[in-house]
N, C-alpha and C positions, 0 to 999 in steps of 0.2 A: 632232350627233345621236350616239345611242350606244344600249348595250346590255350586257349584264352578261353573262359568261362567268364561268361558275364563281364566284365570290367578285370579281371583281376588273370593273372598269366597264371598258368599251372603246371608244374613240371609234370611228364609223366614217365615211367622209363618205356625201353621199345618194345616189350614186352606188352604193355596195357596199350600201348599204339596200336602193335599187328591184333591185339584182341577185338581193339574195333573195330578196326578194319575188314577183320574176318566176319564179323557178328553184322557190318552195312553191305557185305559181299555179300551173307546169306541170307539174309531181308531182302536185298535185291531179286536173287537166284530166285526166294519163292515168291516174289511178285509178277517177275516173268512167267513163274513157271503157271501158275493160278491164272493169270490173262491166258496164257497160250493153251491150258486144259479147256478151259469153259468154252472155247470155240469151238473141241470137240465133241462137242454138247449134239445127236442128232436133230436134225427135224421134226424126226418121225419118235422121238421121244414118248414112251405111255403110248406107243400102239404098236400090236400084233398083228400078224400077217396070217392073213385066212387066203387059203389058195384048191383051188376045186379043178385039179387036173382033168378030170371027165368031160366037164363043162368049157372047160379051157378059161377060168377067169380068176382074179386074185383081185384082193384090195386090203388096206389097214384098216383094225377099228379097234379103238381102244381099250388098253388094260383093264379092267375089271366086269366087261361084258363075258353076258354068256351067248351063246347058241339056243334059240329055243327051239324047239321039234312043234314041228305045226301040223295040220291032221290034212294039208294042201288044200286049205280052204277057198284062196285065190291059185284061179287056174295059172298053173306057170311058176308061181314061189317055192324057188331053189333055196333059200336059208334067211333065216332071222338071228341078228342078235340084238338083245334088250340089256341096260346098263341093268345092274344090281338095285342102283340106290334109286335109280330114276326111272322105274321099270317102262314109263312112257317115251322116253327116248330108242330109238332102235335105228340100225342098219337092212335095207334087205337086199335081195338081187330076186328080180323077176326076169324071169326068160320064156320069151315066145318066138313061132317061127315066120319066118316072113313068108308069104308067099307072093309074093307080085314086085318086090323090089330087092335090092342086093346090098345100098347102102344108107347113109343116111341125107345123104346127097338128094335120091330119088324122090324122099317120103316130103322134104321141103330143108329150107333154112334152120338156124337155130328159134328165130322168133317163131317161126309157123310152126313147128313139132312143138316147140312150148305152150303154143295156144290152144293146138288140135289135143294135147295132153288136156291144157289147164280144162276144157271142154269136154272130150268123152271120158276121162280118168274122171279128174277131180268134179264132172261134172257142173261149172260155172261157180263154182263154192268158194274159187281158192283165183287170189291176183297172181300171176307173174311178174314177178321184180325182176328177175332179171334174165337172158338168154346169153350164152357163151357160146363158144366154136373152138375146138384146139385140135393141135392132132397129134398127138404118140407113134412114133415107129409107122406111120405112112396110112395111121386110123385116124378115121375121125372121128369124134365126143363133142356132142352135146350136154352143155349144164344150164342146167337151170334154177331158182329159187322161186319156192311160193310162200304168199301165208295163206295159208287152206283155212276156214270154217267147216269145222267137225260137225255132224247132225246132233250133236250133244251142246254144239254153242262151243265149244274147246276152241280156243286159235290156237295155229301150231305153223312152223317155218319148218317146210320140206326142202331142202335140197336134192334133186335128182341127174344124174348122167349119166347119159344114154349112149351106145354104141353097137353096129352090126357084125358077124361076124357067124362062120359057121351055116350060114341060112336062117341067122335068128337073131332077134331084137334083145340086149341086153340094157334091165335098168337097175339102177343102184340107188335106193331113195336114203335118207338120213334125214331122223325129225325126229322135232323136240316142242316141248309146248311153247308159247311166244314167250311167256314171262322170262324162258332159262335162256334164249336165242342169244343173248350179245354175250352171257359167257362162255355157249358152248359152241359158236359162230366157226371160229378158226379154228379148233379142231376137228369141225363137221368138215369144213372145207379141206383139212388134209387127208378125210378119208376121202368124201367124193373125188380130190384130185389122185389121187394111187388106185383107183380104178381101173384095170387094163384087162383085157380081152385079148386073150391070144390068136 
């Protein structure tokens, strides 16, 4: 048996044949197999799952955040966490109770809760970029994106979504200063969206 190198034929015995053969079989095998692992790569990759069964709400936020304990300085703030390295970055959940409506239906659309927010919240400080509508398991969620004006001159890109539940208003905000926004963009976006309200 043999083979050609370059111009010139090469005897080989069948021996040094099946070795190659074996050796382009298992160059194959782990090429397959390396394509087929990395697709089990998750989504939710670098985030932890924080879940407040009293409250009845859960959402991810990422790996190396902590919890901070807050002295309940805004009426209604159920939990903070602040990154380590970026102590300005944080997730929170505030929660208030409705009295006069049941969903999110009632209070208005996505655009109008975005506005009547960017207005008595953010008090005119902060644009709306954008308003969403989705619905989970027969809930609906409002999201929203601002860039807010801090009273310090700070610009900062909040993502917030909102949802009713319980007799109470659920919000989930995530910010970071603008300069860090386009890197830290998509995975703000996987927390605000793993958001759920039981």
């Amino acid at each position: 048996m043999g083979f050609i190198v370059g111009d010139r034929w090469v005897y080989a015995s069948n021996s040094l044949v099946s070795l190659f053969m074996y050796q382009r079989f298992f160059l194959l095998l782990l090429v397959v197999l390396s394509v087929a692992l990395s697709g089990c790569v998750s989504a939710n990759s670098g985030l932890l799952l924080f879940s407040d069964s009293k409250d009845g709400y859960r959402f991810l936020y990422p790996n190396g955040w902590q919890e901070t304990r807050t002295m309940n300085k805004i009426k209604g703030l159920d939990v903070v966490f602040h990154d380590i390295i970026e102590p300005s970055e944080n997730v929170s959940v505030v929660i208030g109770k409705l009295e006069t409506v049941k969903d999110l239906h009632e209070i208005g659309n996505a655009s109008d809760v975005g506005l009547r927010i960017q207005q008595k919240i953010l008090m005119g400080k902060g644009d709306l970029l954008s308003a969403e509508e989705k619905e989970i398991n027969g809930k609906t969620y409002y999201q929203f994106e601002y860039e807010v004006q801090r009273s310090n001159g700070e610009l900062r890109h909040d993502l917030v979504a909102v949802t009713t539940g319980r007799g109470k208003l659920y919000t989930l905000s995530v910010s970071a200063r603008a300069g860090r926004w386009q890197k830290v963009k998509d995975l703000f976006h996987r927390v605000a969206d793993s958001f759920v309200v039981e």
